[in-house]
C-alpha positions in Angstrom: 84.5 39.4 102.1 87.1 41.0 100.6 90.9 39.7 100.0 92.2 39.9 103.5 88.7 38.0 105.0 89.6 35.4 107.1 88.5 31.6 107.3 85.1 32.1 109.4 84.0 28.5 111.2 79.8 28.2 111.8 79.0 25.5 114.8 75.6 24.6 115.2 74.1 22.8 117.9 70.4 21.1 117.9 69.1 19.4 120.8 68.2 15.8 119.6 67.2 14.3 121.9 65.8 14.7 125.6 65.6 12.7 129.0 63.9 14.9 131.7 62.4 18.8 131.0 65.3 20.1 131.0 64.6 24.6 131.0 61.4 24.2 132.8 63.0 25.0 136.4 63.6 29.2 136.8 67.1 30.6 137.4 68.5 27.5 135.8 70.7 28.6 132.9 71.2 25.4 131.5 74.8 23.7 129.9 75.7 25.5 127.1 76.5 23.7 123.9 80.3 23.3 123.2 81.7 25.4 120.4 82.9 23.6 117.4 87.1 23.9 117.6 89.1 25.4 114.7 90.6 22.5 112.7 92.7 24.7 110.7 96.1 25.9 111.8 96.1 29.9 112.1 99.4 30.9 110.5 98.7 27.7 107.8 95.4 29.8 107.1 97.0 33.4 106.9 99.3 32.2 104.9 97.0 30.2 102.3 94.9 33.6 102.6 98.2 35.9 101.2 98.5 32.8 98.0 95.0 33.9 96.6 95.1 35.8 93.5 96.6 39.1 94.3 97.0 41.9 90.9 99.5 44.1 93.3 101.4 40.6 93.5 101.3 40.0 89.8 102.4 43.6 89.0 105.6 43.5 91.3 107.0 40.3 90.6 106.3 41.0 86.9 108.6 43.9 87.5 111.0 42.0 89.1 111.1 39.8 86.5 111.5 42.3 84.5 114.7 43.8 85.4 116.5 40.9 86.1 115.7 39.8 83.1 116.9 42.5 81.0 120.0 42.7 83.2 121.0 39.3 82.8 120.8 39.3 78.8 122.3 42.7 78.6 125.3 41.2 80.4 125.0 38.1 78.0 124.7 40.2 75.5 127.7 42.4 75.8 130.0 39.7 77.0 129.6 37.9 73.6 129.0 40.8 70.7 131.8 42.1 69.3 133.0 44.7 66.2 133.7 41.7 63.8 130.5 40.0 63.7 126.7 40.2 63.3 125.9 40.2 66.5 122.8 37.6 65.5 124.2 34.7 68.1 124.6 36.5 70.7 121.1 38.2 70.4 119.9 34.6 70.2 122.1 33.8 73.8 120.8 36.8 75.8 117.1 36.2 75.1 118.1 32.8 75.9 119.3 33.8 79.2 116.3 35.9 79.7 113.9 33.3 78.9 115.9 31.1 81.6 115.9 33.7 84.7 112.7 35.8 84.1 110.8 33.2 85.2 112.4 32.3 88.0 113.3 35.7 89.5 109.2 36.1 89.0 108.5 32.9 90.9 110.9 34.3 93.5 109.7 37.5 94.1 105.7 35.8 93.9 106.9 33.6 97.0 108.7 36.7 98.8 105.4 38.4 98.7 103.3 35.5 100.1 102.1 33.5 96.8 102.4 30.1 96.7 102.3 29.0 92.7 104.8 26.6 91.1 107.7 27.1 89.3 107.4 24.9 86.6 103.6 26.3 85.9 105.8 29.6 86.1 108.1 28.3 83.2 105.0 27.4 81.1 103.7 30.9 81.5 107.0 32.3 80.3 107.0 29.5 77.2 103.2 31.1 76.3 104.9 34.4 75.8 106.9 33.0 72.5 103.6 31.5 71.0 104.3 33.8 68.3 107.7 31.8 66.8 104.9 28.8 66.0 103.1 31.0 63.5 104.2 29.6 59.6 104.8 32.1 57.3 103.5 32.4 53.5 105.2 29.6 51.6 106.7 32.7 49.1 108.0 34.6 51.9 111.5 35.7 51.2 114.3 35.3 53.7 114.0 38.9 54.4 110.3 38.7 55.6 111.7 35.3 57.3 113.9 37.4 59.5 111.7 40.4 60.0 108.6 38.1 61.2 111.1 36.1 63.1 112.5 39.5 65.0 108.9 40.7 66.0 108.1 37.0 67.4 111.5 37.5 69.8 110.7 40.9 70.1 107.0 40.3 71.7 108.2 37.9 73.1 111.0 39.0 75.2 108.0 42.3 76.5 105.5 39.8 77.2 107.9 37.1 79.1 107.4 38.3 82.7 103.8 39.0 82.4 103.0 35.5 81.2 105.4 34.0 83.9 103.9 35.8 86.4 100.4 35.6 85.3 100.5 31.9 85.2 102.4 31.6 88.7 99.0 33.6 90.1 97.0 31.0 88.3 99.2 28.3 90.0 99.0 29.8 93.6 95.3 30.6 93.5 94.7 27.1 92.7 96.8 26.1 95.7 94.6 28.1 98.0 91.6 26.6 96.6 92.8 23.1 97.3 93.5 23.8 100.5 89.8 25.6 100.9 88.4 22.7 100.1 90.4 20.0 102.4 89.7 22.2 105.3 86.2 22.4 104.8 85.0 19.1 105.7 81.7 18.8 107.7 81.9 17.7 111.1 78.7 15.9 113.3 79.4 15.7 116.7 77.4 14.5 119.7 77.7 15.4 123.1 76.0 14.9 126.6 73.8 17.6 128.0 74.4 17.0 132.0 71.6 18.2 134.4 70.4 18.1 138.1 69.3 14.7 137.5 72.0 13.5 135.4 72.1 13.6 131.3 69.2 15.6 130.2 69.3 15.5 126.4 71.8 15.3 123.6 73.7 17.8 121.5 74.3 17.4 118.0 76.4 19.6 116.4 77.4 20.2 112.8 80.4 22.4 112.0 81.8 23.3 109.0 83.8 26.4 107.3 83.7 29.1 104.6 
């Protein structure tokens, strides 16, 4: 149906049971069978709609991410390198700030654009992205090697860090949406009277349910 299909409800209505012949008589239209009412809330439905899975979603508040990101540990970074030292710690502090705001900004910008995903299932995306510091080196590796390997690990790391975080807070809002899919598509029997001339001709029952 595509991704802006909206939540369709289906009604329908059997006559179960009859009293009295009840379209026998000409020019009689009949009742009509009542229409099964929406259960769901309209804007509560648009609105778990927008939180499916969206790659124009994922792409912007990857970007978002992003930049923040790299602003915030260029500031850390800056503010605590000087001439006199290595530089190493305060490397170690900036991707420590990006690591802490990434994530966030991503969840931010996911819920600005109509996602609904979790924040802490946004964190876990942005911990996947330095999966690469858990890989042991060679027990004869050298501190050099050490240090290199170590580098790429941030490195990768630090590129892959708003992808992951928003990648997982997709996962996380998509799975929100099919939650609420499923509580709102309970089945519903319902039976009604069918008045006539004569009084109650028959019986409706009606099942409705949505998709």
């Amino acid at each position: 149906m595509g991704a802006r299909s909206s939540l369709v409800s289906v009604s329908v209505a059997v006559a179960v049971l009859s009293f009295a012949p009840i379209a026998a008589q000409a020019g009689d239209d009949g009742p009509r069978p009542p229409a099964a009412a929406a259960a769901e809330d309209p804007a509560e439905a648009a609105r778990m709609q927008r939180a499916r899975f969206s790659g124009k979603r994922f792409l912007l508040s990857s970007l978002a991410g992003a930049v923040v990101g790299s602003l915030v540990a260029y500031g850390t970074f800056s503010a605590l390198c000087d001439d006199d030292s290595d530089c190493f710690g305060a490397a170690l502090a900036s991707v420590g700030a990006n690591f802490a705001i990434t994530p966030l900004s991503v969840w931010g910008a996911g819920n600005a654009l109509g996602g609904d995903g979790h924040l802490a299932w946004t964190y876990l995306g942005g911990t996947a992205a330095f999966a690469g510091l858990s890989v042991p080196g060679s027990p004869d590796e050298s501190y050099a090697s050490s240090m290199m390997r170590f580098k790429i690990a941030i490195a990768i790391g630090v590129i892959a860090l708003p992808f992951t975080s928003s990648l997982l807070y997709e996962v996380s809002s998509n799975t929100s949406f099919v939650r609420w899919r499923e509580r709102n598509h309970v089945r519903a029997l319902g039976l009604s009277p069918m008045p006539g001339r004569s009084g109650v001709d028959g019986i409706y029952a009606s099942i409705s349910f949505g998709f």
